[in-house]
C-alpha positions as CSV (number, residue, x, y, z in Angstrom):
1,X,99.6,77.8,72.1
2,X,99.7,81.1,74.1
3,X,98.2,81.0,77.2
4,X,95.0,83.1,77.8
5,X,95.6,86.0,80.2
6,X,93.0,86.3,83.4
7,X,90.6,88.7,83.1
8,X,91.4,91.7,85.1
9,X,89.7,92.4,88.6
10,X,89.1,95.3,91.4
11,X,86.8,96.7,94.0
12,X,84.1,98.7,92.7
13,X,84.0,102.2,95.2
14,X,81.3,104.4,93.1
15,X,80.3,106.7,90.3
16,X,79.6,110.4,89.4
17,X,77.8,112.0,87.0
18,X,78.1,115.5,86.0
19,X,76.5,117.1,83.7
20,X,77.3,119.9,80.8
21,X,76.1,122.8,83.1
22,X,78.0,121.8,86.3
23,X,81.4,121.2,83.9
24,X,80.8,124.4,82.6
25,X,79.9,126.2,85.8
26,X,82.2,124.9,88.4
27,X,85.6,123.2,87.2
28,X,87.7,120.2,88.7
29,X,91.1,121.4,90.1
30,X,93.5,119.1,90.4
31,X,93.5,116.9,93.1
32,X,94.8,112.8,93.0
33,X,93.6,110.0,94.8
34,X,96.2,107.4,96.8
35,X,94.4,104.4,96.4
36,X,91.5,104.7,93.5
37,X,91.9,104.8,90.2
38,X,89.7,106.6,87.9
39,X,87.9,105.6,84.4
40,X,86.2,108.9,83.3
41,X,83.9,108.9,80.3
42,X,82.9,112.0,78.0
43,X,79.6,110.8,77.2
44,X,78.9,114.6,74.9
45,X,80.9,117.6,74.6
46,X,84.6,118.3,74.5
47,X,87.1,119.8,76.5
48,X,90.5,120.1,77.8
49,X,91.8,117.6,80.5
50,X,95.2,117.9,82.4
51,X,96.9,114.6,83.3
52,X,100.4,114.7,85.3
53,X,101.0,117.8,84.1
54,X,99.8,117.6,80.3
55,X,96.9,118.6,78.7
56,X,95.2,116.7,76.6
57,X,92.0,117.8,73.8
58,X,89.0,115.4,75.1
59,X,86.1,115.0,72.8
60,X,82.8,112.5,72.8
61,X,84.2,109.0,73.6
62,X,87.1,109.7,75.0
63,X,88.1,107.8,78.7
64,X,90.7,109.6,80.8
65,X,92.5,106.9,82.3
66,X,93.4,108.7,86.1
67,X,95.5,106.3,88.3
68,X,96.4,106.6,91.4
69,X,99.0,108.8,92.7
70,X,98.5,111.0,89.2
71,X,97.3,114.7,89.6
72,X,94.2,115.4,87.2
73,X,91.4,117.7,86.5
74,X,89.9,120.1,84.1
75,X,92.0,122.7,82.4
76,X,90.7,126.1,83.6
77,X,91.8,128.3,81.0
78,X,89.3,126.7,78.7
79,X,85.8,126.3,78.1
80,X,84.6,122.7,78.8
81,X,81.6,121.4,77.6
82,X,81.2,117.9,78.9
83,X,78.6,115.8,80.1
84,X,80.9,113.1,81.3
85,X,80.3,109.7,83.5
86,X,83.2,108.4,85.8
87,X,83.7,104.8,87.5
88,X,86.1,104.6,90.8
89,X,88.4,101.3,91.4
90,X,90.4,100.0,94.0
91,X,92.7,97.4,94.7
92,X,93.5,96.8,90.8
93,X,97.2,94.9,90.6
94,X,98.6,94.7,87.3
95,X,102.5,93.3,86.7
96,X,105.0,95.7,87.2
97,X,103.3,98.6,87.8
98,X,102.3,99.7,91.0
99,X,98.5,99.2,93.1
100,X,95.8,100.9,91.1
101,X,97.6,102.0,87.7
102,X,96.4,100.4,84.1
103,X,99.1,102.3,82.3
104,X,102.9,103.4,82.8
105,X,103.6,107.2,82.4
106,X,104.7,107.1,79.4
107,X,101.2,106.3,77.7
108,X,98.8,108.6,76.7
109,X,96.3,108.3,79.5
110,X,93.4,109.7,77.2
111,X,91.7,107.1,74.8
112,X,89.6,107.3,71.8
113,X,87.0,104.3,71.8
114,X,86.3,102.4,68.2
115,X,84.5,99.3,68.0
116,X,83.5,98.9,71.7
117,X,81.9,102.4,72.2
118,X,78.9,101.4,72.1
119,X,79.1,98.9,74.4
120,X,81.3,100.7,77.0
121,X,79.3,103.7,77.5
122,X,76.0,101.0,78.0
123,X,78.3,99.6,80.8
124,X,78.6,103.3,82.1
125,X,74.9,104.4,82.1
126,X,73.6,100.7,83.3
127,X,76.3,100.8,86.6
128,X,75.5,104.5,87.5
129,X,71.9,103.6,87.0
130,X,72.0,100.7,89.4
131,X,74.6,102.4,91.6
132,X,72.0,105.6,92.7
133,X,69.0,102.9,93.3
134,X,68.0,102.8,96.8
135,X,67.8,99.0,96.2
136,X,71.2,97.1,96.6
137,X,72.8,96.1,93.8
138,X,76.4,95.4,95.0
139,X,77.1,92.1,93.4
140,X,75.8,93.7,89.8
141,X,77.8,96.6,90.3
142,X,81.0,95.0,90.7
143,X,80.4,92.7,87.8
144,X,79.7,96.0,85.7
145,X,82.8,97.5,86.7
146,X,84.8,95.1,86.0
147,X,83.4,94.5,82.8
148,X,84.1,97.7,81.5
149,X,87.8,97.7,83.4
150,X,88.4,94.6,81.0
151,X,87.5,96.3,77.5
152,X,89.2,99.3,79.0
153,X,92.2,97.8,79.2
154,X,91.9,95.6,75.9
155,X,91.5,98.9,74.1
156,X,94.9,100.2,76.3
157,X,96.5,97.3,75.7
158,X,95.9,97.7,71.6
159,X,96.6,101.1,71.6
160,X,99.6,102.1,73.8
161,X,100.2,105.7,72.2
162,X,103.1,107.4,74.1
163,X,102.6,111.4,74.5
164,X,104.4,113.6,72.0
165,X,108.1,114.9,73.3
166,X,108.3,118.5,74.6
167,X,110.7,120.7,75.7
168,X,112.3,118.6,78.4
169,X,114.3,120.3,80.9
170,X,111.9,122.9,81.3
171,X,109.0,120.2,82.1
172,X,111.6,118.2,84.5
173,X,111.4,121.5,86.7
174,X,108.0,122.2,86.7
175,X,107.5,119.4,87.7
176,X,109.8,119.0,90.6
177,X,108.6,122.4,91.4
178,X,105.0,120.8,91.4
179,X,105.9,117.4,93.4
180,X,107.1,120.2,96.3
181,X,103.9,122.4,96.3
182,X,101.9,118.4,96.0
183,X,103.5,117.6,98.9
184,X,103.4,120.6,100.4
185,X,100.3,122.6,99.8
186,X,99.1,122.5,102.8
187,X,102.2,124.3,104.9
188,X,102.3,128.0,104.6
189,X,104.6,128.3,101.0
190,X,106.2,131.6,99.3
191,X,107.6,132.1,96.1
192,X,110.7,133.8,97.5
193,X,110.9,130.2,99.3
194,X,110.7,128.2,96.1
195,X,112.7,130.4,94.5
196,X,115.6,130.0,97.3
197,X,114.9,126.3,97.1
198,X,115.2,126.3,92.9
199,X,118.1,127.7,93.2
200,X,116.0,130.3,90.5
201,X,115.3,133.8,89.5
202,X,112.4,134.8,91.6
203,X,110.6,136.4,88.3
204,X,111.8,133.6,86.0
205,X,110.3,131.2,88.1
206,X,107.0,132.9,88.1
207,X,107.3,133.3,84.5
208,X,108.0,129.7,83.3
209,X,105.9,128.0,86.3
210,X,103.1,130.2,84.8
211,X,103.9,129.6,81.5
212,X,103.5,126.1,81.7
213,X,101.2,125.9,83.6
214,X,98.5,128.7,83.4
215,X,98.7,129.7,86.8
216,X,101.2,131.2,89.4
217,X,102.7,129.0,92.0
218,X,100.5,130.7,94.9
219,X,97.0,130.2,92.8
220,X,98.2,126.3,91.9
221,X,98.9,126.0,95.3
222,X,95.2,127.5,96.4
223,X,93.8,125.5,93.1
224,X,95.6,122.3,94.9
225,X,93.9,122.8,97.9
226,X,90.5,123.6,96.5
227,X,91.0,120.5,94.3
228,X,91.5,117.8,97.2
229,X,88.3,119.8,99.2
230,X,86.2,118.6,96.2
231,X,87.3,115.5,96.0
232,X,86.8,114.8,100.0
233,X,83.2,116.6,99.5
234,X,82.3,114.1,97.0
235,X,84.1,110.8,97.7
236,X,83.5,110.9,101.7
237,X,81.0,112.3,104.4
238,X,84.1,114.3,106.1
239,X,82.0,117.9,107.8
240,X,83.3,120.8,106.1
241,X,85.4,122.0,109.3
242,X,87.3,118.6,109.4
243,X,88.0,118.9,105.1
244,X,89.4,123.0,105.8
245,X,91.6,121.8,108.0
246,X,92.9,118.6,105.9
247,X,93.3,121.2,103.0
248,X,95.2,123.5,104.3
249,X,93.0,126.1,105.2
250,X,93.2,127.4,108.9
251,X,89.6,129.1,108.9
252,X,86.3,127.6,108.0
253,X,84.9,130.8,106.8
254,X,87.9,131.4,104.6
255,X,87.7,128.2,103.0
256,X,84.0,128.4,102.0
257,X,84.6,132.1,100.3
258,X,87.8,130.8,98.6
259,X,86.2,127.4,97.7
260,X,82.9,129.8,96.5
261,X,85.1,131.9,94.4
262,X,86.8,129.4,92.2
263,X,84.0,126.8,92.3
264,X,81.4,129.4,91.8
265,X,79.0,127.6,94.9
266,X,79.8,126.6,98.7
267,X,81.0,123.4,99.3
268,X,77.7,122.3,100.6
269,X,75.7,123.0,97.7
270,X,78.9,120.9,96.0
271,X,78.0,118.3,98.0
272,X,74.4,118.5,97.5
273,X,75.3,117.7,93.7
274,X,76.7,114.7,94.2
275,X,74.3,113.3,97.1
276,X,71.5,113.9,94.8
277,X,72.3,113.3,91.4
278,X,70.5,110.3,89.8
């Protein structure tokens, strides 16, 4: 007789709601989180989602699976029409793979609920529900959350659809050339330095990176940046000064036009979003 496996346990940290007009209005960059791991939910809508460096078609009861380490956000190319609910994890430990990860790289990180559906997006809408109350409800919450980390991962673990193959070499590059500007985006970076670094073409390497990616290097660097200043202005209470600097940016005034271009509001009123949203 097999042995039954342990139900699966981690920290509950939070959750955010956003709705259709904010998804629509101001997109996620990419950004990635060292120590959370993400469970988002498209509650309505549909969209397009970019996962280590593939994008994937969401729809209506769809969860992207975003561990840690893993750079994700909304494709920007595209319109996205979501109203979507998202539960944030820590100190999940699975066997052989590393802290905060439900699914190797090879998987498809976006899953289409069946049968538990219903269920899971009740789990959803009940923990953010108790999670905004000005009550405490700490012990529910982490029962919740890992409630719906356990039919998460049953529905992984019964699915395990690996991404389609592409053309290889090309994606090897891009992303080395991305793991540099990741780890780098917040030093001062040219493209006639990548381009001495790649050992490449100055123009080719504009070209493909673009190509595969829908932006230049310098914007995904910029997009990067903007991308980890909206995830500080909604995961932490970090002042704006402190998350320029952390980002890269050398002048506060800077950073709030730059963040205000691509996010279409300041990061206050980004802030303001999150702080109030019930």
């Amino acid at each position: 007789m097999l042995e039954k496996q342990l139900p699966l346990t981690a920290t509950f940290v939070n959750t955010h709601y956003v709705d259709t007009n904010f998804h629509r209005q101001h997109s996620q960059y990419l950004h990635q989180h060292q120590d959370e791991i993400e469970l988002l939910y498209i509650k309505e809508g549909s969209g397009r989602y970019i996962v280590d460096v593939h994008e994937y078609d969401v729809k209506s009861g769809d969860i992207i699976i975003c561990n840690a380490n893993t750079l994700h956000g909304e494709a920007l190319l595209n319109d996205n029409e979501m109203q979507s609910y998202c539960c944030v994890l820590k100190n999940l430990s699975l066997p052989q793979l590393p802290p905060n990860v439900l699914m190797d790289k090879k998987s498809n990180p976006v899953l289409s609920l069946s049968i538990n559906k219903a269920v899971i997006e009740h789990i959803y809408l009940s923990l953010h529900f108790l999670n905004e109350q000005e009550t405490e409800y700490e012990d529910e919450c982490q029962m919740l959350a890992n409630a719906l980390l356990n039919l998460v991962y049953k529905e992984v673990s019964g699915k395990r659809v690996t991404r389609s193959p592409s053309s290889k070499k090309m994606e090897e590059l891009v992303q080395h050339i991305m793991k540099y500007l990741d780890e780098n985006y917040m030093e001062e970076i040219s493209v006639q330095e990548l381009a001495v670094k790649f050992h490449l073409d100055y123009y080719y390497l504009v070209h493909f990176f673009t190509r595969k990616t829908g932006v230049s290097p310098m914007k995904y660097v910029i997009q990067r940046r903007i991308g980890e200043a909206q995830n500080l202005l909604m995961n932490t209470e970090m002042g704006i000064g402190e998350i320029c600097s952390k980002t890269g940016f050398t002048d506060s005034s800077y950073f709030s036009s730059m963040f205000k271009k691509y996010v279409g509001i300041t990061p206050t009123k980004y802030r303001s979003y999150f702080e109030n949203k019930t």
